[in-house]
PQR file with spaces between the fields and no chain letter, atoms N, CA, C, O and H, PARSE charges and radii, in Angstrom:
ATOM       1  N    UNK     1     -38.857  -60.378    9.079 -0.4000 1.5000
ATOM       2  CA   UNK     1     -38.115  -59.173    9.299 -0.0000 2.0000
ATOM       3  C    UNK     1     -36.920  -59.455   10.208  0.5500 1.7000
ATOM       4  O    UNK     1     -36.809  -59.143   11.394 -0.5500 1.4000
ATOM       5  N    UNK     2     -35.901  -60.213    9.302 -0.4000 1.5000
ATOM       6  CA   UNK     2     -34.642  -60.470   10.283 -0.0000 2.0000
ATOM       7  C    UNK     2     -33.811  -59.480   10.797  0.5500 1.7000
ATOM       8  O    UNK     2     -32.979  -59.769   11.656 -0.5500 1.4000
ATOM       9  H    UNK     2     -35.992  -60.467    8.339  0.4000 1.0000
ATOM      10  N    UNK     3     -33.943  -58.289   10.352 -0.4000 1.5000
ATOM      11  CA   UNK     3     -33.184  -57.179   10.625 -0.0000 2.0000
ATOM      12  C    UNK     3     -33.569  -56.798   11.952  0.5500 1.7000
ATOM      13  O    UNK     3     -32.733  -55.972   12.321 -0.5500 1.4000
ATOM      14  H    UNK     3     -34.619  -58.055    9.653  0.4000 1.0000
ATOM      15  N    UNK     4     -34.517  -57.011   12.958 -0.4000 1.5000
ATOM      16  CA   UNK     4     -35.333  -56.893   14.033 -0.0000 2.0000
ATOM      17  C    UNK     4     -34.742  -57.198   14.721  0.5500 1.7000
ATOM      18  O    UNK     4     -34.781  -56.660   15.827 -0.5500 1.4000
ATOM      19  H    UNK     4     -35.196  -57.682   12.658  0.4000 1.0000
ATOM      20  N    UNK     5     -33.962  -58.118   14.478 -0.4000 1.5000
ATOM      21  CA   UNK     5     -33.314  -58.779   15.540 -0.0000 2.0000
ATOM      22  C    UNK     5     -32.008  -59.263   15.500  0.5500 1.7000
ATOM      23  O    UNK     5     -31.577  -60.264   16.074 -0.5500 1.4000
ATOM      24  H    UNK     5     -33.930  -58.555   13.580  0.4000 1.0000
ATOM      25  N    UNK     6     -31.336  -58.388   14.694 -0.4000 1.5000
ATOM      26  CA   UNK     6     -30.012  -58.863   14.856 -0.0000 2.0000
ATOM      27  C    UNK     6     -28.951  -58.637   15.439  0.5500 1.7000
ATOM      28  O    UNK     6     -27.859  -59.199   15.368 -0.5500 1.4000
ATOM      29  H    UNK     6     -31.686  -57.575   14.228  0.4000 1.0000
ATOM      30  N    UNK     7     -29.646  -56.970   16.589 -0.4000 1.5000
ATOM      31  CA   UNK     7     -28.506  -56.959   17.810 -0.0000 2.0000
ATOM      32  C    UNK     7     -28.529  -57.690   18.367  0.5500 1.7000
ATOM      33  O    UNK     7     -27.420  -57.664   18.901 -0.5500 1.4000
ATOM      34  H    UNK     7     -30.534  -56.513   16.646  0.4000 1.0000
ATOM      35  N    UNK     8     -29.254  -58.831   18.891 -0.4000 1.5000
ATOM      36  CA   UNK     8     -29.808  -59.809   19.796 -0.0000 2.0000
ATOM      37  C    UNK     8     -28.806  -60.976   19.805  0.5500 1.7000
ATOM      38  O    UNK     8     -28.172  -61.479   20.733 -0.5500 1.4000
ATOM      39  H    UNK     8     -30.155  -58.852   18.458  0.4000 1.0000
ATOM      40  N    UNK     9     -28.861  -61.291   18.324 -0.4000 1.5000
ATOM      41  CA   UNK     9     -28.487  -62.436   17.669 -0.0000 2.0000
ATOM      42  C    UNK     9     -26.978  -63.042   18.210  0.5500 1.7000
ATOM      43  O    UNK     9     -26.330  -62.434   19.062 -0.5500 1.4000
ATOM      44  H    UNK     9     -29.376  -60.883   17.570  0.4000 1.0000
ATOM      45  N    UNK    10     -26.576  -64.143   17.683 -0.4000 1.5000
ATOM      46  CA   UNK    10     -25.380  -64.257   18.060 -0.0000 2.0000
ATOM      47  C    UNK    10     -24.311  -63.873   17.175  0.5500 1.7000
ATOM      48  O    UNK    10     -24.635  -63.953   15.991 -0.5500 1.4000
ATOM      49  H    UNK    10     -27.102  -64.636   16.991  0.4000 1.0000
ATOM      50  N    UNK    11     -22.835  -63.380   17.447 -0.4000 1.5000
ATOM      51  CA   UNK    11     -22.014  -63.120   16.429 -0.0000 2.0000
ATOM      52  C    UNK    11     -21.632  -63.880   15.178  0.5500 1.7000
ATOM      53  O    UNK    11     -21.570  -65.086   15.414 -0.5500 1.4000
ATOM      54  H    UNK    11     -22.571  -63.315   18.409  0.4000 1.0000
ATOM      55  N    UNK    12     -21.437  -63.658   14.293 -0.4000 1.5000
ATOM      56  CA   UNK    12     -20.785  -64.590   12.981 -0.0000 2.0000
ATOM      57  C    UNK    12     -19.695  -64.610   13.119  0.5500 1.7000
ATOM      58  O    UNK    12     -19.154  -65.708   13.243 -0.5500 1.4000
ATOM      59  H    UNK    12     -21.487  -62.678   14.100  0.4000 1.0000
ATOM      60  N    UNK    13     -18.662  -63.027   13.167 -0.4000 1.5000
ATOM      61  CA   UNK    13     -17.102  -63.283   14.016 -0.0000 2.0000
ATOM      62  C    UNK    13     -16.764  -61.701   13.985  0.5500 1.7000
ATOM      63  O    UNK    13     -17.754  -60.973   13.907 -0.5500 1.4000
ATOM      64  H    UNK    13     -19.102  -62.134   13.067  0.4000 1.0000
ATOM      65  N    UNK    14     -15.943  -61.292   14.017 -0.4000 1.5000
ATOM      66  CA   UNK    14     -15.338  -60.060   14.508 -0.0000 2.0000
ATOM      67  C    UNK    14     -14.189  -59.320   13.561  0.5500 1.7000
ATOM      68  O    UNK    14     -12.991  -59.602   13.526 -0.5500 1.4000
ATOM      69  H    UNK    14     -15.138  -61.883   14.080  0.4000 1.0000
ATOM      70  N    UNK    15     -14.787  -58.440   12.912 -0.4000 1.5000
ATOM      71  CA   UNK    15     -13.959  -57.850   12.010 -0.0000 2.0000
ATOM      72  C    UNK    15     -12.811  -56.014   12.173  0.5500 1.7000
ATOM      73  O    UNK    15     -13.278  -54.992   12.675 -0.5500 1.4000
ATOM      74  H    UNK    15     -15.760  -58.210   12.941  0.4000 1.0000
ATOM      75  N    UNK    16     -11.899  -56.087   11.810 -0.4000 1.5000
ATOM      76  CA   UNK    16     -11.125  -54.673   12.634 -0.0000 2.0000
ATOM      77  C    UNK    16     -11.278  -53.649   11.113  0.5500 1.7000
ATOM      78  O    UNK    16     -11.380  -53.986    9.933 -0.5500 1.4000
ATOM      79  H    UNK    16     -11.519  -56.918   11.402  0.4000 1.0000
ATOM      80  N    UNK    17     -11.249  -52.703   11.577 -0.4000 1.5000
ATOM      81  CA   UNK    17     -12.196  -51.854   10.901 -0.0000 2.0000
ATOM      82  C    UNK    17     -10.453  -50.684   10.195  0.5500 1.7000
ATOM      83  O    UNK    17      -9.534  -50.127   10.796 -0.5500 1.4000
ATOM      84  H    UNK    17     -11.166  -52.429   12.535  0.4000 1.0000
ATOM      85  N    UNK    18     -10.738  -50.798    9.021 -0.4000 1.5000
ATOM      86  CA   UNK    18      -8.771  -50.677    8.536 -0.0000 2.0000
ATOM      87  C    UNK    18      -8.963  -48.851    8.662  0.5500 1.7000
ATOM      88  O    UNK    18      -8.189  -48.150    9.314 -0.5500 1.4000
ATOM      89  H    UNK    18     -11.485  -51.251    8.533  0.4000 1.0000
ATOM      90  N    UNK    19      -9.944  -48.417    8.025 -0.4000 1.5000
ATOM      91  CA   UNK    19     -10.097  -47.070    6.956 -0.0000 2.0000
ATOM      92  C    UNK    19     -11.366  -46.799    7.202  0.5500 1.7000
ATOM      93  O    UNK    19     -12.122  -47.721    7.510 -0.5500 1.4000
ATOM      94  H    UNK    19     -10.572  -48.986    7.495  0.4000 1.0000
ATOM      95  N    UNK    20     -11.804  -45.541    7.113 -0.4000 1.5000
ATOM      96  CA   UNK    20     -12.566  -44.877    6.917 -0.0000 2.0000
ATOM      97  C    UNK    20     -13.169  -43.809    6.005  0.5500 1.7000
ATOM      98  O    UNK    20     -14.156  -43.074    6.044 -0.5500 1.4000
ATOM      99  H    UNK    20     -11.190  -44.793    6.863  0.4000 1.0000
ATOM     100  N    UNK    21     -11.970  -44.078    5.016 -0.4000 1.5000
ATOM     101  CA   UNK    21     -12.172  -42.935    3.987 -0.0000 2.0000
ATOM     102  C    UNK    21     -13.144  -43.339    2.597  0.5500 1.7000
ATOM     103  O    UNK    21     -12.695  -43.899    1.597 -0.5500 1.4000
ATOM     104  H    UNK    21     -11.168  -44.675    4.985  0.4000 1.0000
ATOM     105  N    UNK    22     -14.566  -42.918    2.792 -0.4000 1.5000
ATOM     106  CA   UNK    22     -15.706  -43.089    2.024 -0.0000 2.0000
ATOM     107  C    UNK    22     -15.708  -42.140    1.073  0.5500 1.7000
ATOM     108  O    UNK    22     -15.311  -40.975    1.104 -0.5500 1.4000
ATOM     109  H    UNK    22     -14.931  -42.463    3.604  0.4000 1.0000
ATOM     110  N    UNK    23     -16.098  -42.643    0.405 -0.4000 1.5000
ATOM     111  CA   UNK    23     -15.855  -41.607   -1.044 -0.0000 2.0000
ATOM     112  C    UNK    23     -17.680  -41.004   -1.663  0.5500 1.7000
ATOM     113  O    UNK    23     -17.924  -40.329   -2.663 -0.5500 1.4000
ATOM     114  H    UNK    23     -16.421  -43.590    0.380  0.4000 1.0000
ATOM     115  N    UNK    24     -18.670  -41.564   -0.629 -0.4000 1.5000
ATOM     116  CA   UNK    24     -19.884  -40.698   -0.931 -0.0000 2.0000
ATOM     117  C    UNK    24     -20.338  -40.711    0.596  0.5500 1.7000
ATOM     118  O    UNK    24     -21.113  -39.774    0.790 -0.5500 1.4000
ATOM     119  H    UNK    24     -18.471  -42.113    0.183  0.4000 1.0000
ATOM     120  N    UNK    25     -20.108  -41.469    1.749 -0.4000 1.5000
ATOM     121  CA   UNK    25     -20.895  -41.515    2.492 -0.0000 2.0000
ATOM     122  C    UNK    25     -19.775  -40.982    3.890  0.5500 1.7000
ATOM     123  O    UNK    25     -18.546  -41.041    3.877 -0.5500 1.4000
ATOM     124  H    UNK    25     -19.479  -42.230    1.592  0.4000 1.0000
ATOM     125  N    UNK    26     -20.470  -40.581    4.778 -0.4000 1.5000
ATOM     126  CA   UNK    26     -19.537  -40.188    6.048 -0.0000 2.0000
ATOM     127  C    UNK    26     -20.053  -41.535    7.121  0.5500 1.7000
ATOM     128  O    UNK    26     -20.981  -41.764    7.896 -0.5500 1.4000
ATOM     129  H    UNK    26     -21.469  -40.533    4.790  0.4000 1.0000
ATOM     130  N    UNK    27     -18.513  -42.395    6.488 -0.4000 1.5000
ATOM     131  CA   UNK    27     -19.058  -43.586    7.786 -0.0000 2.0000
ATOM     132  C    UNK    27     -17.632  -43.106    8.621  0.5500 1.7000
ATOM     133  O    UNK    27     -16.924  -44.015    9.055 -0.5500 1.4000
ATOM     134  H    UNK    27     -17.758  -42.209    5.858  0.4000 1.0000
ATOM     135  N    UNK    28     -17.350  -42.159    8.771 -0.4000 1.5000
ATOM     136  CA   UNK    28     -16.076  -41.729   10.266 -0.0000 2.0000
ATOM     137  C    UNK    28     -16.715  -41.606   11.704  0.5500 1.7000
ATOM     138  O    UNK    28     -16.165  -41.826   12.783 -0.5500 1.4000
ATOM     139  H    UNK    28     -17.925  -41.421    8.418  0.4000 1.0000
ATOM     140  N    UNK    29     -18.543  -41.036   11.358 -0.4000 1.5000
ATOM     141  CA   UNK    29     -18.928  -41.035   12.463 -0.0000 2.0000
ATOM     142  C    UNK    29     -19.629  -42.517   13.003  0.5500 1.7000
ATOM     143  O    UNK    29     -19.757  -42.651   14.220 -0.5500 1.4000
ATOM     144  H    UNK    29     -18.991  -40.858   10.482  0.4000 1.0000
ATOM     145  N    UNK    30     -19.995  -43.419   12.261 -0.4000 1.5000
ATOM     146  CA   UNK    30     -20.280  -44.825   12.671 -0.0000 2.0000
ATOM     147  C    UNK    30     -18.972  -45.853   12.740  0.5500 1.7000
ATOM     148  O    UNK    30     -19.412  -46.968   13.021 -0.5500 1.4000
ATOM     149  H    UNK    30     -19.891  -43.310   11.273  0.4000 1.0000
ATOM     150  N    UNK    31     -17.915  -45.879   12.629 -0.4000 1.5000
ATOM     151  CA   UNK    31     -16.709  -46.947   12.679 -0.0000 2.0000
ATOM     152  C    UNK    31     -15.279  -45.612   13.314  0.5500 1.7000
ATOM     153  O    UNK    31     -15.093  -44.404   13.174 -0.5500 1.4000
ATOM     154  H    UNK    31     -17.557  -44.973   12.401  0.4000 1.0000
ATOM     155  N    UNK    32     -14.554  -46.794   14.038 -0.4000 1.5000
ATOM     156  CA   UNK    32     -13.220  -45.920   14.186 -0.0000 2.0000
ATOM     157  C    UNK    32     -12.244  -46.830   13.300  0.5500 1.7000
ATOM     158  O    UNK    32     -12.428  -48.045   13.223 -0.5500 1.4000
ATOM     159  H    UNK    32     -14.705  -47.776   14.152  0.4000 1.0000
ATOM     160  N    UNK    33     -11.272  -46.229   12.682 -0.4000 1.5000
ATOM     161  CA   UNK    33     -10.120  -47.238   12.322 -0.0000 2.0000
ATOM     162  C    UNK    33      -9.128  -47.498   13.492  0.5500 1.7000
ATOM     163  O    UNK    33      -8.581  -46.699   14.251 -0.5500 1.4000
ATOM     164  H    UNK    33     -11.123  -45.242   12.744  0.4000 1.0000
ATOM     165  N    UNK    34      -9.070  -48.660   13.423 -0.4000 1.5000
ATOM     166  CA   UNK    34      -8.179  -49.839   14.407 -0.0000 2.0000
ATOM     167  C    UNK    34      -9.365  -50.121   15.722  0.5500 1.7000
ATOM     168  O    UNK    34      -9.043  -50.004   16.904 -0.5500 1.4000
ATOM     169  H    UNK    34      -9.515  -49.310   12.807  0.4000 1.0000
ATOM     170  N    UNK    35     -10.557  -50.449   15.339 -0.4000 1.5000
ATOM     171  CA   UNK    35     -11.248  -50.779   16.491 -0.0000 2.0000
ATOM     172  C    UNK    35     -11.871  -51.875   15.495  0.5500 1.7000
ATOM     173  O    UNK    35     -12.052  -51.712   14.288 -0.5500 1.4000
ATOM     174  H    UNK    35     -10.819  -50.544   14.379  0.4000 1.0000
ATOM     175  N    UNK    36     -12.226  -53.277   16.410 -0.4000 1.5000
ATOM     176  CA   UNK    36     -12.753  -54.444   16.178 -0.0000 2.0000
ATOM     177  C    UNK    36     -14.563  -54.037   16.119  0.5500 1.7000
ATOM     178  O    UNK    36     -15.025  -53.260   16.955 -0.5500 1.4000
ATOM     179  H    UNK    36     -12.079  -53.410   17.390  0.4000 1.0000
ATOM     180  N    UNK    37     -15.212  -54.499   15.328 -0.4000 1.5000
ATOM     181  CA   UNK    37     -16.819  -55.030   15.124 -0.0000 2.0000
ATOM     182  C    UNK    37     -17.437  -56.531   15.680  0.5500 1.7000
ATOM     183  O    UNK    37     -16.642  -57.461   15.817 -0.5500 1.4000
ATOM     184  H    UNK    37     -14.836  -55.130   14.650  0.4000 1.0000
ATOM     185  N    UNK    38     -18.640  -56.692   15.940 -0.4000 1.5000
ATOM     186  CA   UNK    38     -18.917  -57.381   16.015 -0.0000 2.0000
ATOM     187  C    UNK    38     -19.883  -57.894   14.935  0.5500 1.7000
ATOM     188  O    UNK    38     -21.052  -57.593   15.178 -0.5500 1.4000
ATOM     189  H    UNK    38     -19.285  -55.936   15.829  0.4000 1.0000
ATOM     190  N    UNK    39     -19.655  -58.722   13.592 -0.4000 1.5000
ATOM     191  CA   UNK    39     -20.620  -58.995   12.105 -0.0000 2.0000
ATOM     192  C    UNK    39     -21.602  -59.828   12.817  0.5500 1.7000
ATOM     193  O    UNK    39     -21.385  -60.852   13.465 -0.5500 1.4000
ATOM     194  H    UNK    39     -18.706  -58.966   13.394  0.4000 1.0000
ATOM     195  N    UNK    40     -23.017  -59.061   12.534 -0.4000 1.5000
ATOM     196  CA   UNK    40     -24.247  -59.897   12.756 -0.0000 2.0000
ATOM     197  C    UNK    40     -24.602  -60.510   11.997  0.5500 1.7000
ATOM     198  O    UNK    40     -25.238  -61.533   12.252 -0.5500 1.4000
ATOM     199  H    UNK    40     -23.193  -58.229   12.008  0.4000 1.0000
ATOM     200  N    UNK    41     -24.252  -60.011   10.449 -0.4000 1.5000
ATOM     201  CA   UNK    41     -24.959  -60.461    9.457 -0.0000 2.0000
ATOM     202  C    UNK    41     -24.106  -60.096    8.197  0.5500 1.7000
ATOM     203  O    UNK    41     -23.575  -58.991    8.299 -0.5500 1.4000
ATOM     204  H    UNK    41     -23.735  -59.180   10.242  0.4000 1.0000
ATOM     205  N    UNK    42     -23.782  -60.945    6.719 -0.4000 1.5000
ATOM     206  CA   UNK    42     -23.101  -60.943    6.546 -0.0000 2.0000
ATOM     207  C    UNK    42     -23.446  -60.892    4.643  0.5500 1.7000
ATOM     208  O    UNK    42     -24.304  -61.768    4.753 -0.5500 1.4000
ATOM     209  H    UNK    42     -24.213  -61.844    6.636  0.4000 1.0000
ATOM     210  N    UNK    43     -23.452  -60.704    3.701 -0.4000 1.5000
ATOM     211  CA   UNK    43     -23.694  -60.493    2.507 -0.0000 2.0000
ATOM     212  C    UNK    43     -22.293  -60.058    1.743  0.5500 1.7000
ATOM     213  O    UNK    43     -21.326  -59.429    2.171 -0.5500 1.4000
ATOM     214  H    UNK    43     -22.755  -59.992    3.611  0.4000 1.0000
ATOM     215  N    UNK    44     -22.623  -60.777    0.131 -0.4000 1.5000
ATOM     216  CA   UNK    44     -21.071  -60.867   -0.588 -0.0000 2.0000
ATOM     217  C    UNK    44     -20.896  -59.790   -0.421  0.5500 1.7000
ATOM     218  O    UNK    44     -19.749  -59.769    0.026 -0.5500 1.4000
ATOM     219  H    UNK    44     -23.409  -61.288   -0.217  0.4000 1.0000
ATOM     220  N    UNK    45     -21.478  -58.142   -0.494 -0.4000 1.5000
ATOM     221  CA   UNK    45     -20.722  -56.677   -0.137 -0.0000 2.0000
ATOM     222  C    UNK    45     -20.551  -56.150    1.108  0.5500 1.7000
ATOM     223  O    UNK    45     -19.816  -55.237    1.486 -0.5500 1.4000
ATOM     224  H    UNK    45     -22.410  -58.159   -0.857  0.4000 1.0000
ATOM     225  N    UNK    46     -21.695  -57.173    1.977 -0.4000 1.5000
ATOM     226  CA   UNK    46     -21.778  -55.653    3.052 -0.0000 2.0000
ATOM     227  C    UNK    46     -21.263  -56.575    4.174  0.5500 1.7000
ATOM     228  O    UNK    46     -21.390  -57.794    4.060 -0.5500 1.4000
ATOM     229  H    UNK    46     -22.292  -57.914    1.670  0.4000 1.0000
ATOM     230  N    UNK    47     -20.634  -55.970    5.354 -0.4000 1.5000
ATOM     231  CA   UNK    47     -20.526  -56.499    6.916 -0.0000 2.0000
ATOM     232  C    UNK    47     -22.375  -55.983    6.940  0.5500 1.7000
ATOM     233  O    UNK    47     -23.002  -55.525    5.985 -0.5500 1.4000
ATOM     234  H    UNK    47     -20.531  -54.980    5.448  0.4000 1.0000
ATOM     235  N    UNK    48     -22.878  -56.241    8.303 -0.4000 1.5000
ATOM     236  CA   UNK    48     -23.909  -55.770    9.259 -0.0000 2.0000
ATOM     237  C    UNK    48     -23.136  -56.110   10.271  0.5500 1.7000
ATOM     238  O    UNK    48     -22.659  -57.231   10.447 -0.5500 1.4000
ATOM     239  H    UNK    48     -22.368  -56.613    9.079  0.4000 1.0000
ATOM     240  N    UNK    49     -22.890  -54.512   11.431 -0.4000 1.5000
ATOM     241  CA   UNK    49     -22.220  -54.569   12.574 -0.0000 2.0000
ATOM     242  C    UNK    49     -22.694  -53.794   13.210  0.5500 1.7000
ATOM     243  O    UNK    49     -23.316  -52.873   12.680 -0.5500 1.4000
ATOM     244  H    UNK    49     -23.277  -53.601   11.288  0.4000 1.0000
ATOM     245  N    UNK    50     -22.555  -53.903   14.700 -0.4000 1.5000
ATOM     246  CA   UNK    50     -22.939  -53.294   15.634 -0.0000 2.0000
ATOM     247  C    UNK    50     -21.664  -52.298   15.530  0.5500 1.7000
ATOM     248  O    UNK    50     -20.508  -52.629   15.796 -0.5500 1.4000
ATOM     249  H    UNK    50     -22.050  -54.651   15.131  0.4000 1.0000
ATOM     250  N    UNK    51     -22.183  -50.722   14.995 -0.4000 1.5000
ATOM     251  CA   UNK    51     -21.244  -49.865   14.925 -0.0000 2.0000
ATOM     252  C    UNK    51     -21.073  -48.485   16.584  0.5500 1.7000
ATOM     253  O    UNK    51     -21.728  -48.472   17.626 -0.5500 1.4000
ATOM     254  H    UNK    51     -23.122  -50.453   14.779  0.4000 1.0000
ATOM     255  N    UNK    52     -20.301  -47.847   16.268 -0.4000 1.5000
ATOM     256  CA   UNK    52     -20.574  -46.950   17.582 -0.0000 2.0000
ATOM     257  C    UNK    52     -21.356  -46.402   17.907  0.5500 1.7000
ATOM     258  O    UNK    52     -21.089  -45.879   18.989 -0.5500 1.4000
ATOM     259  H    UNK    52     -19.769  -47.858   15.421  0.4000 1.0000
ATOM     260  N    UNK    53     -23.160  -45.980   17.246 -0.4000 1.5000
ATOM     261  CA   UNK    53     -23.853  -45.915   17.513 -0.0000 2.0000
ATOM     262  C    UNK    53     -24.920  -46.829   18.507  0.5500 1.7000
ATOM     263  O    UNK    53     -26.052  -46.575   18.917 -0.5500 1.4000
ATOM     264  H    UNK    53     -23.377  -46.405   16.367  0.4000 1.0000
ATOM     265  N    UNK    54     -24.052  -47.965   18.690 -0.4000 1.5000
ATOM     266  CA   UNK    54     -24.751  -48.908   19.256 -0.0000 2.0000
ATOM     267  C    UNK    54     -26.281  -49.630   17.984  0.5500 1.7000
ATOM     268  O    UNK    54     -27.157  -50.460   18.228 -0.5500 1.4000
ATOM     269  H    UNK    54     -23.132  -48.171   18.357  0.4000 1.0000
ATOM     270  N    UNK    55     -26.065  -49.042   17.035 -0.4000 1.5000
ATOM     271  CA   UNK    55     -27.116  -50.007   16.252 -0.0000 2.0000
ATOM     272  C    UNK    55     -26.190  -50.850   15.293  0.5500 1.7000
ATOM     273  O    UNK    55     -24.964  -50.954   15.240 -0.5500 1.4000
ATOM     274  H    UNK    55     -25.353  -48.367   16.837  0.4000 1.0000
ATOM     275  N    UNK    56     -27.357  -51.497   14.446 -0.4000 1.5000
ATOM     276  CA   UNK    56     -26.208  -52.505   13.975 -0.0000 2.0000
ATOM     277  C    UNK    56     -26.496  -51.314   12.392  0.5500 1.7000
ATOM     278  O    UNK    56     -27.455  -50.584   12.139 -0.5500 1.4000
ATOM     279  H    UNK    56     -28.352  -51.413   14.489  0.4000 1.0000
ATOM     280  N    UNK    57     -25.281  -51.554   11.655 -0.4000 1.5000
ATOM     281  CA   UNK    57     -24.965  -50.604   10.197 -0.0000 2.0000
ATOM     282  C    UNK    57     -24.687  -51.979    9.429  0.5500 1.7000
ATOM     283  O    UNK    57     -24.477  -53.153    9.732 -0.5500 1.4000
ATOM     284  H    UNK    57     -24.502  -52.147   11.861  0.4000 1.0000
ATOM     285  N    UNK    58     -24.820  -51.061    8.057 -0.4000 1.5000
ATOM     286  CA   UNK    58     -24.471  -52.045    7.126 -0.0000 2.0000
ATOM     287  C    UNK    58     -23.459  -51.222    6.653  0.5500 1.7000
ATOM     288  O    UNK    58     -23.538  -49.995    6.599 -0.5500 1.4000
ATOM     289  H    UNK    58     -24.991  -50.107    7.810  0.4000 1.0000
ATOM     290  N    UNK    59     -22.072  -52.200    6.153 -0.4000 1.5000
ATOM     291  CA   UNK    59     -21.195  -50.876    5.531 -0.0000 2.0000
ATOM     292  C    UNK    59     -19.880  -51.923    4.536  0.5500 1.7000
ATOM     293  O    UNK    59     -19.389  -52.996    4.884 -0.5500 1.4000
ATOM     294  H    UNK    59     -22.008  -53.197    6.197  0.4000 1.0000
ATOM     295  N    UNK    60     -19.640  -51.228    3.419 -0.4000 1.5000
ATOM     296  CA   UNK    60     -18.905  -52.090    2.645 -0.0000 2.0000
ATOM     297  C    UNK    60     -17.845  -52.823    3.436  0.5500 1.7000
ATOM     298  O    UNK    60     -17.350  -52.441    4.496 -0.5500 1.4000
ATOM     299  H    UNK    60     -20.040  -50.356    3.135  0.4000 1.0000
ATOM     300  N    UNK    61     -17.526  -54.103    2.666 -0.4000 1.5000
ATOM     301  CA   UNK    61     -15.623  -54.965    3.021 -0.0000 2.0000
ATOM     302  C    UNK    61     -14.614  -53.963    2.882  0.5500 1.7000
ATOM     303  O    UNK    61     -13.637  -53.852    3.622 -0.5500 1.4000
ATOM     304  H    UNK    61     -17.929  -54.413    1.805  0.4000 1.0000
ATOM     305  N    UNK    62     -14.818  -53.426    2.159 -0.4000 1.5000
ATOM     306  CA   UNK    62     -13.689  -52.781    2.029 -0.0000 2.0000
ATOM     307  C    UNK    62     -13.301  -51.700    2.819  0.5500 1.7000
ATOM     308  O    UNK    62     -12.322  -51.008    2.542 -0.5500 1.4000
ATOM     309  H    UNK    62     -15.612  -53.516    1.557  0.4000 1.0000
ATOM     310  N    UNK    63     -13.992  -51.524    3.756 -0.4000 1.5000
ATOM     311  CA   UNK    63     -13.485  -50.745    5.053 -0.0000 2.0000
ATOM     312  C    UNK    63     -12.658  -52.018    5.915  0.5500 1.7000
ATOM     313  O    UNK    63     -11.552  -51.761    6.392 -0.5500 1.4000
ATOM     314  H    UNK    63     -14.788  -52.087    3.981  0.4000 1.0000
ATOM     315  N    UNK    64     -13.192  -53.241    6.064 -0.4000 1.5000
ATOM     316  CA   UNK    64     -12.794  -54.232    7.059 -0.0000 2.0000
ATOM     317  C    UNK    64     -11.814  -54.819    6.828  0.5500 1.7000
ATOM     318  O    UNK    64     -11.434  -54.727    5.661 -0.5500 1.4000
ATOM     319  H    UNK    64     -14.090  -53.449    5.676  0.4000 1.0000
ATOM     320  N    UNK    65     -10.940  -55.694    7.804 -0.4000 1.5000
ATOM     321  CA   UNK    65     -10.135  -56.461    7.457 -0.0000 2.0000
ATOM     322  C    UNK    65     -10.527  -57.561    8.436  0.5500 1.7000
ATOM     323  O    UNK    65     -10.682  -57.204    9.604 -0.5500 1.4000
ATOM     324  H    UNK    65     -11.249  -55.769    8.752  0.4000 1.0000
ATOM     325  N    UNK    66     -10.735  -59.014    8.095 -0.4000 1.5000
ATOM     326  CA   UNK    66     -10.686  -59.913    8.819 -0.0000 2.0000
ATOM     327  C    UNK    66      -9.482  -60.523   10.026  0.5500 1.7000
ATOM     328  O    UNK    66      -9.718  -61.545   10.670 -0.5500 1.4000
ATOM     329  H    UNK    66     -10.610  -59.304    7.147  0.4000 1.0000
């Protein structure tokens, strides 16, 4: 259960967060646009980041920009 532990973990790298405009889901209240992430974990669709909730989210690339 790696998900347990991946606030813990160390960073992979740091992604700035472009947009927020979701077209089924309301991620405005978990990300700001023009604020940096920290990627815990990393899959061909999704970031995993420690979002402003202080937990870590999973949330498409295509909000991010490297």
């Amino acid at each position: 259960m790696i998900h347990l532990t991946w606030k813990d973990r160390e960073t992979v790298k740091t992604v700035k967060c472009v947009h927020t405009n979701a077209e089924k889901y309301m991620v405005n209240n978990a990300l700001t646009a023009g604020k940096t992430y920290e990627v815990k974990n990393e899959t061909e669709e999704f970031y995993f980041v420690v979002d402003n909730t202080g937990h870590v989210g999973g949330y498409y690339k295509d909000y991010f920009e490297v």
